[in-house]
N, C-alpha and C positions, 0 to 999 in steps of 0.2 A: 803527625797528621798534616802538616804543612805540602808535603807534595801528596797525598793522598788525593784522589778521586771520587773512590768507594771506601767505605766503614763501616763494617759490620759491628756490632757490638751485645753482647752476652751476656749477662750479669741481672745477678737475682733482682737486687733494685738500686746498689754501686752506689750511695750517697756518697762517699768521701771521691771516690773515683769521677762524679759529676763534677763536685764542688774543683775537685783541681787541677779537671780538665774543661771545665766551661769556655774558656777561651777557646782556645782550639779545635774544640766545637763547632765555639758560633763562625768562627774565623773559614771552618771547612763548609759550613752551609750557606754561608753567602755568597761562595763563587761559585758561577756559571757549571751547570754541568756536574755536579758531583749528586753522590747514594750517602747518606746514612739511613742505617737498617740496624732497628736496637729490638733485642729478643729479649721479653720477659718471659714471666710464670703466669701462667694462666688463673690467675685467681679460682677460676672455680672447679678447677682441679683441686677434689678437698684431699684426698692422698699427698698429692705434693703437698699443700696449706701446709698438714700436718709434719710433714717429714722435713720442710725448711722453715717451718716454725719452730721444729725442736734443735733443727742444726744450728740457728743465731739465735736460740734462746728466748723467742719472742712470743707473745701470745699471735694466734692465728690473726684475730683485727688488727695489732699492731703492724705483722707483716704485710698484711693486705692491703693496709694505709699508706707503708713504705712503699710499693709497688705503686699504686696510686701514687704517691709521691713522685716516682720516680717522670712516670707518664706525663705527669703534669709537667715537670720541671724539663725534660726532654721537647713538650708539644709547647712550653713557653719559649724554649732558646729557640724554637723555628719560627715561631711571632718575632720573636726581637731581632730576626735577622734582615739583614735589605730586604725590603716586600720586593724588590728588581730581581734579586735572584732567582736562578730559575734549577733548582734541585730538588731530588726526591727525596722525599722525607717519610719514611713506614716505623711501624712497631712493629713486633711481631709475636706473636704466644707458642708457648710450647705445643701448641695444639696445633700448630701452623696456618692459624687464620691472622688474614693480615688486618690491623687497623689503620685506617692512613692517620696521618697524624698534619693537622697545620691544614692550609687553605691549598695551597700547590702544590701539583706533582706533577713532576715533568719525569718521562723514563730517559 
């Protein structure tokens, strides 16, 4: 991610994948000029709930907390970035409504 720009990213709610990629992260959202765009699950899509509730094993709350989890921990590393930067920062649902995430969005 170091020369990266743009960063799409995917993933049902990636805790390990957060955790040991946070740097690089926060590193790509504080310079000038870059996209991160992270796709979740749509929590109230209760078919999906169900069907990646039973793929990780998890009761439906637990996963939906993960997911929240995720949100949170995503729309904290854009607080704790230089408030100077000037980068867009969205969530996005399977549903493809977008949520912004954080206080600035520059395109």
């Amino acid at each position: 991610m170091e020369s990266a720009n743009h960063v799409d990213l995917f993933f049902a709610y990636g805790r390990t994948w957060r955790t040991t990629h946070a740097t690089p992260l926060r590193q790509l959202i504080e310079r000038n000029g870059t996209r991160l765009r992270v796709v979740l699950p749509d929590r109230d899509d209760e078919a999906l709930m169900r069907q990646l509730s039973a793929k990780f094993r998890y009761s439906e709350a637990d996963l939906i907390k993960n997911i929240d989890d995720a949100e949170a921990d995503i729309a904290n590393l854009h607080r704790l970035a230089a408030p100077q930067a000037r980068s867009q920062f969205d969530a996005l649902w399977n549903d493809a409504s977008v949520r912004p995430l954080g206080e600035d969005h520059f395109a």
